[in-house]
Jmol script that loads the backbone (N, CA, C; Angstrom):
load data "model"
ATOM      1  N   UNK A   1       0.846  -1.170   0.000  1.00  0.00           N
ATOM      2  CA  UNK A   1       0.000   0.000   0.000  1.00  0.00           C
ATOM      3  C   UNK A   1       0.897   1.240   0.000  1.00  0.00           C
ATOM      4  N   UNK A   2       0.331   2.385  -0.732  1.00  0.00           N
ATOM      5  CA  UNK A   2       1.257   3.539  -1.028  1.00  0.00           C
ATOM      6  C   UNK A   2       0.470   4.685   0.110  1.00  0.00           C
ATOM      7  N   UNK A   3       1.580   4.292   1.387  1.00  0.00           N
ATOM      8  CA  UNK A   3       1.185   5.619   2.279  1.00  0.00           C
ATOM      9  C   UNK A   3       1.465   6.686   1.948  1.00  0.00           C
ATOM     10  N   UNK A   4       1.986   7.389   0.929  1.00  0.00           N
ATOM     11  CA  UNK A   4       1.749   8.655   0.421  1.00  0.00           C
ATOM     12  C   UNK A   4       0.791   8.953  -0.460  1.00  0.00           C
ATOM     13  N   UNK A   5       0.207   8.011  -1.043  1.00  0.00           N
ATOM     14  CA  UNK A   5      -0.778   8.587  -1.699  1.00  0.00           C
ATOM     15  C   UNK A   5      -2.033   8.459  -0.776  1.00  0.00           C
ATOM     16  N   UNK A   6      -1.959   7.110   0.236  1.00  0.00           N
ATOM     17  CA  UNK A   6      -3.247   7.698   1.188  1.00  0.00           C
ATOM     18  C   UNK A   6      -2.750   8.479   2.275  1.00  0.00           C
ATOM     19  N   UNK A   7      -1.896   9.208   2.400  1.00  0.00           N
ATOM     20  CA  UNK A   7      -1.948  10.749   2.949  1.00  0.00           C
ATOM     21  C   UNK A   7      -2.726  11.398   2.323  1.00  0.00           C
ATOM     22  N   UNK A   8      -2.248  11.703   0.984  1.00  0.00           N
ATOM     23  CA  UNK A   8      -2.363  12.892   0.501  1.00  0.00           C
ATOM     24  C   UNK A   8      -3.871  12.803   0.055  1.00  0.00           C
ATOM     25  N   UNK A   9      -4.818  11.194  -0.325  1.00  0.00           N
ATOM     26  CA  UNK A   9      -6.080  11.120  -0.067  1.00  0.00           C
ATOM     27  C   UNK A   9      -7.061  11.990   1.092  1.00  0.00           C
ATOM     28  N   UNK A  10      -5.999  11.027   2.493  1.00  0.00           N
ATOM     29  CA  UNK A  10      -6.995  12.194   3.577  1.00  0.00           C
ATOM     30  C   UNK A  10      -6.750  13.208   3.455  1.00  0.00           C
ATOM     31  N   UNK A  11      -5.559  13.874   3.142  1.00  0.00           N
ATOM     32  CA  UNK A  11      -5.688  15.624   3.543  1.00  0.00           C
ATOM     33  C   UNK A  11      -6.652  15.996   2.807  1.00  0.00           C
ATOM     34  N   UNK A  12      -6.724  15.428   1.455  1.00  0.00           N
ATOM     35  CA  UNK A  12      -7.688  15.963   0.695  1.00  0.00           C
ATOM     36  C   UNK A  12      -9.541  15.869   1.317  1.00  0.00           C
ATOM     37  N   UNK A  13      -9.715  14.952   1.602  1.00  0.00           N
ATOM     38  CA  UNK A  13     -10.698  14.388   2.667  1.00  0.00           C
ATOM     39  C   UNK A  13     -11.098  15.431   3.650  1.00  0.00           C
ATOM     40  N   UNK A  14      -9.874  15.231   4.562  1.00  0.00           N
ATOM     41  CA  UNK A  14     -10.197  16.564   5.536  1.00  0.00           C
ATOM     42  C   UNK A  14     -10.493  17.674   5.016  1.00  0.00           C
ATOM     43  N   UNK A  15      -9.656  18.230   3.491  1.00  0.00           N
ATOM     44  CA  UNK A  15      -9.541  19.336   3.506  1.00  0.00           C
ATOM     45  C   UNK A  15     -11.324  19.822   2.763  1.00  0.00           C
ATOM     46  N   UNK A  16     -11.607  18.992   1.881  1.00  0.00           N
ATOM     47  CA  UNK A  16     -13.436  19.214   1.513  1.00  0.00           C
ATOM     48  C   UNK A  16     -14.260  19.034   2.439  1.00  0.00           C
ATOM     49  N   UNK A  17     -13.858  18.147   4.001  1.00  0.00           N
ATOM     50  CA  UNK A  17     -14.774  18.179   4.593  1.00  0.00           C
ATOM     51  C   UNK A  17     -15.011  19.609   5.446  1.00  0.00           C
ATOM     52  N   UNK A  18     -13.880  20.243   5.882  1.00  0.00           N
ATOM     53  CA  UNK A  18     -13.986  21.276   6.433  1.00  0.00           C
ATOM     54  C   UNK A  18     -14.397  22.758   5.346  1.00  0.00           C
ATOM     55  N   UNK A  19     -14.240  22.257   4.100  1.00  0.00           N
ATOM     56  CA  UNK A  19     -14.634  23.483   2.784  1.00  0.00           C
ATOM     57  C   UNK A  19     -16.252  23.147   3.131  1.00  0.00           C
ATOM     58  N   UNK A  20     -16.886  22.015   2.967  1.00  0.00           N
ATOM     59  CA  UNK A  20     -17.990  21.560   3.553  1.00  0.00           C
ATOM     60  C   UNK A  20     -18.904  22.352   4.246  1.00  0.00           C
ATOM     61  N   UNK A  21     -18.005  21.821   5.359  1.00  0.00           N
ATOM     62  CA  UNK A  21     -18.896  22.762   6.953  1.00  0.00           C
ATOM     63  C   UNK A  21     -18.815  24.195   6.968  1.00  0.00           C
ATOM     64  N   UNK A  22     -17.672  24.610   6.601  1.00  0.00           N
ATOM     65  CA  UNK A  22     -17.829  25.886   6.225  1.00  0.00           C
ATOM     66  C   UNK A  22     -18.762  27.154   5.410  1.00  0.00           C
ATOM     67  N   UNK A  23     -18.971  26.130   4.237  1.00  0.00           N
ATOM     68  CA  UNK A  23     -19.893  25.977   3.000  1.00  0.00           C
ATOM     69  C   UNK A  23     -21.198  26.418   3.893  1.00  0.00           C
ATOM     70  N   UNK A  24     -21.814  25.205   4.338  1.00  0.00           N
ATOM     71  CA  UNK A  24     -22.985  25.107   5.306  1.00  0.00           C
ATOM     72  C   UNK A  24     -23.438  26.117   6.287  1.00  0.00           C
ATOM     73  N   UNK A  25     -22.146  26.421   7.017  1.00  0.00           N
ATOM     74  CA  UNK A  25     -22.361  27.104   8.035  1.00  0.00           C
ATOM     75  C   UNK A  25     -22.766  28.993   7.356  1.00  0.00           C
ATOM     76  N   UNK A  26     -22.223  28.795   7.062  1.00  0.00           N
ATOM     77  CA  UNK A  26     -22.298  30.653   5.881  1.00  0.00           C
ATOM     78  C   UNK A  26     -23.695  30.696   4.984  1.00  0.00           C
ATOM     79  N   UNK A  27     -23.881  29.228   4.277  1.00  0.00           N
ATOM     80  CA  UNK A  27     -25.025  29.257   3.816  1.00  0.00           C
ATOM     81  C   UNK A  27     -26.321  29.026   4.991  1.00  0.00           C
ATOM     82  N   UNK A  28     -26.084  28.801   5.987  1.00  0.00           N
ATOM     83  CA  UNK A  28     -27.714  28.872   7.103  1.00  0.00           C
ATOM     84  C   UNK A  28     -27.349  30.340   7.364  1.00  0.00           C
ATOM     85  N   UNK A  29     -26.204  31.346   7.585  1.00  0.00           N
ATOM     86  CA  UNK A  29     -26.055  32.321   7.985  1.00  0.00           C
ATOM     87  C   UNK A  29     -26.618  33.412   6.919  1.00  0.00           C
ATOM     88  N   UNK A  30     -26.633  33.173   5.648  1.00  0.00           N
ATOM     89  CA  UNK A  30     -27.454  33.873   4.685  1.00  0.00           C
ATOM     90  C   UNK A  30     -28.826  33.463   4.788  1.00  0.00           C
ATOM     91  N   UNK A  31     -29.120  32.047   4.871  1.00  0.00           N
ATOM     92  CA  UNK A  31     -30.711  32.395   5.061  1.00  0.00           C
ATOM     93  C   UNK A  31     -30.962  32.818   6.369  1.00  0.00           C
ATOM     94  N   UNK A  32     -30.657  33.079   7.567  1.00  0.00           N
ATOM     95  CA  UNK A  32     -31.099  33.573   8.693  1.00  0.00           C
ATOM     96  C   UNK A  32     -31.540  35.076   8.416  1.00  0.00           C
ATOM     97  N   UNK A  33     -30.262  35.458   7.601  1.00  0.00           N
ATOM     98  CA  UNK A  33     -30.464  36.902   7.316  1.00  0.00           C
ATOM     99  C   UNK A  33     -31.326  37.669   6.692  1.00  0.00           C
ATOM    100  N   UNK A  34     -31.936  36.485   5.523  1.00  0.00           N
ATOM    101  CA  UNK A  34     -32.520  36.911   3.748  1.00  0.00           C
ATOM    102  C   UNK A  34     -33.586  37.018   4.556  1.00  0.00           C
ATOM    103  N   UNK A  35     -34.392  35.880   5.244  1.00  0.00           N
ATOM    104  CA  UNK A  35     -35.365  35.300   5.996  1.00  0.00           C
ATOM    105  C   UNK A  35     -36.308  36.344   7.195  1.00  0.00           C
ATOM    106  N   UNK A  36     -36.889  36.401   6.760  1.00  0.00           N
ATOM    107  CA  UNK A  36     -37.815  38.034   7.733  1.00  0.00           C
ATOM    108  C   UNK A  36     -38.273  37.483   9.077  1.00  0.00           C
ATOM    109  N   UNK A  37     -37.719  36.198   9.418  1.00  0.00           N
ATOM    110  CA  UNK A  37     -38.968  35.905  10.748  1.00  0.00           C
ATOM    111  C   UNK A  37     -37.820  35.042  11.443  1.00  0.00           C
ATOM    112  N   UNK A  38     -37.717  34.205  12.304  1.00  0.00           N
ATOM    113  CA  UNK A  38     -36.711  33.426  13.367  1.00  0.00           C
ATOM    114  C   UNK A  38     -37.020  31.914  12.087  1.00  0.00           C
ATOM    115  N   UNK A  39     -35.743  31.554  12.143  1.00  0.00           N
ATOM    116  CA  UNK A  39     -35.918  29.745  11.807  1.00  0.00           C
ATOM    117  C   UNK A  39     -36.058  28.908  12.815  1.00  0.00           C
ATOM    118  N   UNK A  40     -35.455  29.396  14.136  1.00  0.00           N
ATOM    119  CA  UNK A  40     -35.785  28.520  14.803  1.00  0.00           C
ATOM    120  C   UNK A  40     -36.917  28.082  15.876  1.00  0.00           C
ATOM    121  N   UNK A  41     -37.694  29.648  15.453  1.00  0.00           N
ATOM    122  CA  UNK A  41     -39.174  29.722  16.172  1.00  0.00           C
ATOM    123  C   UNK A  41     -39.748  28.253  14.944  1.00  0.00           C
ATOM    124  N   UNK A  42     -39.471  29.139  13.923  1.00  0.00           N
ATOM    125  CA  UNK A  42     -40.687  28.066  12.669  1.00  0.00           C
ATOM    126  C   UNK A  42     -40.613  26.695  13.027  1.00  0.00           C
ATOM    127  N   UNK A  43     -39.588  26.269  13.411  1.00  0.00           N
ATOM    128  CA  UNK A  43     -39.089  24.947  13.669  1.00  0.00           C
ATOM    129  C   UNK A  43     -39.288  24.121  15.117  1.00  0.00           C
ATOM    130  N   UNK A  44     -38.889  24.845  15.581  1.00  0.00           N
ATOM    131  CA  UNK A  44     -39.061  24.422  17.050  1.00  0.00           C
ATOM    132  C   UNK A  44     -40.551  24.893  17.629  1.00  0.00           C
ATOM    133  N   UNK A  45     -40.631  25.743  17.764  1.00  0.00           N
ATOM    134  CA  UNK A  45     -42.482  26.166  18.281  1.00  0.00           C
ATOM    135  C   UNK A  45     -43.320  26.007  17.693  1.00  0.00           C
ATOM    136  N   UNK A  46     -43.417  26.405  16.003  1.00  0.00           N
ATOM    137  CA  UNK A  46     -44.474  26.617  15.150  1.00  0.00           C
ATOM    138  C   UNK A  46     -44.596  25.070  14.269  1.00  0.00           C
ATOM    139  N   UNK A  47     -43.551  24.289  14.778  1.00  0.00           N
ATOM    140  CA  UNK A  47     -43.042  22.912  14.096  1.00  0.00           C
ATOM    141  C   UNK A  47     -44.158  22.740  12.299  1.00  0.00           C
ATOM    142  N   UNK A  48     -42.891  23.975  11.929  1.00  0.00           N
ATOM    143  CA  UNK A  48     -43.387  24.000  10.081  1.00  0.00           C
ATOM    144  C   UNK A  48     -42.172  23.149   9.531  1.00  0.00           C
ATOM    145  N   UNK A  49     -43.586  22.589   8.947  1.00  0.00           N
ATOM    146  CA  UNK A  49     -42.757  21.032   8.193  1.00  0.00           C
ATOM    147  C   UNK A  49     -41.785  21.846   6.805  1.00  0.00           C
ATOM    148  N   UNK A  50     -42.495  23.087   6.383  1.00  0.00           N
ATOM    149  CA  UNK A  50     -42.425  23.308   5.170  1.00  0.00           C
ATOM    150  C   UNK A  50     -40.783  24.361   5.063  1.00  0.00           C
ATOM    151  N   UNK A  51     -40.561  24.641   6.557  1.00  0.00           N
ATOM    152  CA  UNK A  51     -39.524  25.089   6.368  1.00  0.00           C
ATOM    153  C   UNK A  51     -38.218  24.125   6.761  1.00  0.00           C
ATOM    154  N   UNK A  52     -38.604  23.557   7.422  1.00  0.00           N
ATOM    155  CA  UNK A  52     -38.042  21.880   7.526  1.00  0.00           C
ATOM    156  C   UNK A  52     -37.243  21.276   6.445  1.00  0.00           C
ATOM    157  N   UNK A  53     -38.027  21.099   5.141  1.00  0.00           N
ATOM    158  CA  UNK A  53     -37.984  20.582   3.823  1.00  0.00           C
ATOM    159  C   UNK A  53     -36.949  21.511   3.447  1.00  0.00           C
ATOM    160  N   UNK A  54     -38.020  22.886   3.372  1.00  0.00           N
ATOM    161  CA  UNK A  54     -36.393  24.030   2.332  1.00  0.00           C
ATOM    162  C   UNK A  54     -34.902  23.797   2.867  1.00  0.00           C
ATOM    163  N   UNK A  55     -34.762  24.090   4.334  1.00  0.00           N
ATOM    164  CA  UNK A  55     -33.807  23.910   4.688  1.00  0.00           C
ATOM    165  C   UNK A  55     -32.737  22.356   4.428  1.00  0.00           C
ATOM    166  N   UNK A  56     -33.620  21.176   4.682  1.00  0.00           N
ATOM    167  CA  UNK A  56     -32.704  19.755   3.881  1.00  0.00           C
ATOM    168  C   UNK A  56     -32.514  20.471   2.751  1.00  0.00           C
ATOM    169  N   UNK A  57     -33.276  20.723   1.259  1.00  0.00           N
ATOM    170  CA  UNK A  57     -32.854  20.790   0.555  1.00  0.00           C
ATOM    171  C   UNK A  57     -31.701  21.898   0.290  1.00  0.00           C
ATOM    172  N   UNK A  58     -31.457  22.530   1.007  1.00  0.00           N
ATOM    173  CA  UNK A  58     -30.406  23.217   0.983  1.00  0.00           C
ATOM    174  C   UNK A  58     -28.947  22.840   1.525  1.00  0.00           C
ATOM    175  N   UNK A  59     -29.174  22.018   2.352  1.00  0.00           N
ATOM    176  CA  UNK A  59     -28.473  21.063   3.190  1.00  0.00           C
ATOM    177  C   UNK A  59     -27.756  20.051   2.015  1.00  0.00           C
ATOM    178  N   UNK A  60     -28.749  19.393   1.298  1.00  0.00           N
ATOM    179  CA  UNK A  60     -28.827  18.101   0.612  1.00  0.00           C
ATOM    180  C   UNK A  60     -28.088  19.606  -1.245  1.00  0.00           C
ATOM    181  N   UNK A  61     -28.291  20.007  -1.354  1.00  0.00           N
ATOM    182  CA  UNK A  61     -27.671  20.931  -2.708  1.00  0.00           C
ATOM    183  C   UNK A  61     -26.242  21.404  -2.018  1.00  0.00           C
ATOM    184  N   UNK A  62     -25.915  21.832  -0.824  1.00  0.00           N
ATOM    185  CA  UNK A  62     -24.767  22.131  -0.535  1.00  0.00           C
ATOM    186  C   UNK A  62     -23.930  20.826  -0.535  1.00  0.00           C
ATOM    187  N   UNK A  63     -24.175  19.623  -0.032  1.00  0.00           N
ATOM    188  CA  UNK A  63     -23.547  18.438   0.272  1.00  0.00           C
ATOM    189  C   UNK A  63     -23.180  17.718  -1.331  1.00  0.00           C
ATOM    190  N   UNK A  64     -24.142  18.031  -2.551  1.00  0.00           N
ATOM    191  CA  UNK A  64     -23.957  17.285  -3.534  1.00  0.00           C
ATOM    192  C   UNK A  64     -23.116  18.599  -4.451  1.00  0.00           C
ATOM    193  N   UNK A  65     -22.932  19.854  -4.114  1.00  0.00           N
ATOM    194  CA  UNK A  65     -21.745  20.226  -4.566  1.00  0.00           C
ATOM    195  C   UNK A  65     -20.392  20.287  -4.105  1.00  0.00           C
ATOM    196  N   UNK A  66     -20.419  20.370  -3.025  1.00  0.00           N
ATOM    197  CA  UNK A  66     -18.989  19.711  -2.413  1.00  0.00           C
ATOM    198  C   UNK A  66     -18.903  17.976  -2.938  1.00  0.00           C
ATOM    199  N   UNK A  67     -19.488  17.256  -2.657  1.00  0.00           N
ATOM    200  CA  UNK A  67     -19.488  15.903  -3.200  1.00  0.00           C
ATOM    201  C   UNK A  67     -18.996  16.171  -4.940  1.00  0.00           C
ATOM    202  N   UNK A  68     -19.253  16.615  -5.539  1.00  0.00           N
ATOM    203  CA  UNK A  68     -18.704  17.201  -6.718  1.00  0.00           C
ATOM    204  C   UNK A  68     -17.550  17.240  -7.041  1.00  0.00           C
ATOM    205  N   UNK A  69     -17.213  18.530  -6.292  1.00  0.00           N
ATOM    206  CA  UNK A  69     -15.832  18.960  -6.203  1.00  0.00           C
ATOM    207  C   UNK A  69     -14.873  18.008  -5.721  1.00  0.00           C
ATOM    208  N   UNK A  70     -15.362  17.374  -4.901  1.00  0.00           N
ATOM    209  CA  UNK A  70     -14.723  16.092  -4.246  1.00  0.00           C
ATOM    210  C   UNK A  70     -14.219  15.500  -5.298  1.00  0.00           C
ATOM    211  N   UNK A  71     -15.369  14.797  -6.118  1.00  0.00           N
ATOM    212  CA  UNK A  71     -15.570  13.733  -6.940  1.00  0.00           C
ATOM    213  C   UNK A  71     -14.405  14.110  -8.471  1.00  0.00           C
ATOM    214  N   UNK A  72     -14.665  15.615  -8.749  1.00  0.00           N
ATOM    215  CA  UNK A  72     -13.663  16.545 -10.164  1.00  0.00           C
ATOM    216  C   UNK A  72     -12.345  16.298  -9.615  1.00  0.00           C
ATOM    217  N   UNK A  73     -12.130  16.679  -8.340  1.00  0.00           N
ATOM    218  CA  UNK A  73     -10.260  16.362  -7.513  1.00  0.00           C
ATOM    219  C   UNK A  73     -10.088  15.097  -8.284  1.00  0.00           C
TER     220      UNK A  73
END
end "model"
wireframe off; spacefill off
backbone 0.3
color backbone group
């Protein structure tokens, strides 16, 4: 087995997973902002399914473009 090339696998690994979370974290921080009302009232008190959904799919579109980029490396 070529331990330099699975180094340089994980760094790469680590290094999309943290482009990732990063990704994620900035993108809930724009919709908090765009968003005129609390997300986490809608969610937690008002338990709206419908903002529930938007949010996976935003979740689930951020994850399959990093998975991408992953995948083009």
């Amino acid at each position: 087995m070529d331990l330099h090339a699975l180094g340089k696998t994980l760094v790469a690994s680590l290094a999309f997973s943290l482009l990732g979370i990063l990704l994620f974290g900035f993108v809930f921080v724009v919709i908090q902002k765009v968003t005129p009302f609390s997300i986490r009232k809608e969610l937690e008190t008002d338990h709206n399914v419908a903002m529930a959904i938007v949010l996976a799919a935003v979740i689930l579109g951020v994850a399959i473009i990093v998975a991408a980029a992953v995948h083009g490396s």
